[in-house]
C-alpha positions in Angstrom: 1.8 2.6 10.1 -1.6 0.5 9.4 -1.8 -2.5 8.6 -5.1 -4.2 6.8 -5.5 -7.2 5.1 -8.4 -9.8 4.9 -8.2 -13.5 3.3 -10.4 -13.4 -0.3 -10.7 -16.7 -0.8 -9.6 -17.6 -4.3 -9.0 -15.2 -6.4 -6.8 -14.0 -9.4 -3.3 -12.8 -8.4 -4.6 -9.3 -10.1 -7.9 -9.5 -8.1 -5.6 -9.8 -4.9 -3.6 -6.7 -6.2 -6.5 -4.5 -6.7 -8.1 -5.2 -3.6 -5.0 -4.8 -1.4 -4.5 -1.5 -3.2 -8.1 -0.1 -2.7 -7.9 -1.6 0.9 -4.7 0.8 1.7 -6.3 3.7 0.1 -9.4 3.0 2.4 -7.3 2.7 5.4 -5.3 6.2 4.6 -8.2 7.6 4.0 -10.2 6.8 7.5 -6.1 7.7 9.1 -7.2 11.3 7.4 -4.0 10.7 5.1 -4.1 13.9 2.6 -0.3 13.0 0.9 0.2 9.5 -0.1 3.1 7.8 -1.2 1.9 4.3 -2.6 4.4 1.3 -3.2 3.1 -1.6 -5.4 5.3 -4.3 -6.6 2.8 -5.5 -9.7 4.1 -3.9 -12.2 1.0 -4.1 -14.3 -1.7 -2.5 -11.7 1.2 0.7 -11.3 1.0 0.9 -15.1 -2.3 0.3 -15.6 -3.3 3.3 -13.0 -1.2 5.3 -15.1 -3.0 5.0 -18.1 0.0 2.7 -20.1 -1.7 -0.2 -20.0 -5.7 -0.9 -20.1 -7.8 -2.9 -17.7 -8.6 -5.3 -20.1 -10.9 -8.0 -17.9 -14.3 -7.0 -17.1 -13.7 -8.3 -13.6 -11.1 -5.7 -13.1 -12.9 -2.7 -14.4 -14.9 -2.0 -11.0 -11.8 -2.3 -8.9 -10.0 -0.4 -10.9 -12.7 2.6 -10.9 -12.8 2.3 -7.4 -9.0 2.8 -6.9 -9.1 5.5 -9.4 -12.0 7.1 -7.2 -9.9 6.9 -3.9 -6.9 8.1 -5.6 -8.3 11.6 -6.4 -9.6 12.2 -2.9 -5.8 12.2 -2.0 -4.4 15.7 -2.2 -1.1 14.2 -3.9 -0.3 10.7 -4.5 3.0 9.2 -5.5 2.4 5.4 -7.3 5.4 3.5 -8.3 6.7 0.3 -8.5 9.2 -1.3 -6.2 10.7 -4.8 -6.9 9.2 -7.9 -4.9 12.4 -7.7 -3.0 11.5 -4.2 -1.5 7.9 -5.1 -0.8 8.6 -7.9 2.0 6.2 -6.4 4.7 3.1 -7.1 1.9 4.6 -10.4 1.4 4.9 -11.3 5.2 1.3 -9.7 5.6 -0.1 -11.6 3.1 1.6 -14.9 4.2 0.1 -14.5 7.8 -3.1 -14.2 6.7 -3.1 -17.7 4.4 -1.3 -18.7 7.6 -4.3 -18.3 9.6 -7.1 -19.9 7.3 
């Protein structure tokens, strides 16, 4: 296991989302990852990757082409969304990083 994360600044909650997702994919992908199993606990980015929901916000709309773009270098990927609960080594990631600013 790899773990990546980098402090953003401030930044919208779905701004954060995006970038942590395009930050894993970039990670697998240097790791030579070819089957991906990717867990996301916002609900919104899982559905909006599978085409239920539109990226709505122009700020979005690069970040989500660039996740798209990442995705289909994968040989398979499996997106889906796991409770908050589930997702505590993001949180505890995440939390160490605002922890060190």
């Amino acid at each position: 296991m790899r773990e990546v994360g980098r402090y953003l600044g401030v930044a919208t909650n779905n701004v954060a989302e995006w970038t942590a997702l395009i930050e894993g994919l970039a990670a697998a992908k240097e790791l030579g990852v070819a089957r991906l199993a990717v867990r996301l606990d916002s609900e919104l980015v899982v559905r909006q990757l599978s085409g239920q929901y539109r990226v709505k916000h122009d700020n979005l709309r690069p970040l989500y082409a660039r996740a798209k773009a990442l995705l289909s270098e994968f040989d398979d990927v499996d997106v889906r969304h796991v409770p908050r609960s589930e997702n505590k080594l993001a949180d505890a990631l995440v939390n160490r990083i605002l922890d060190e600013r």
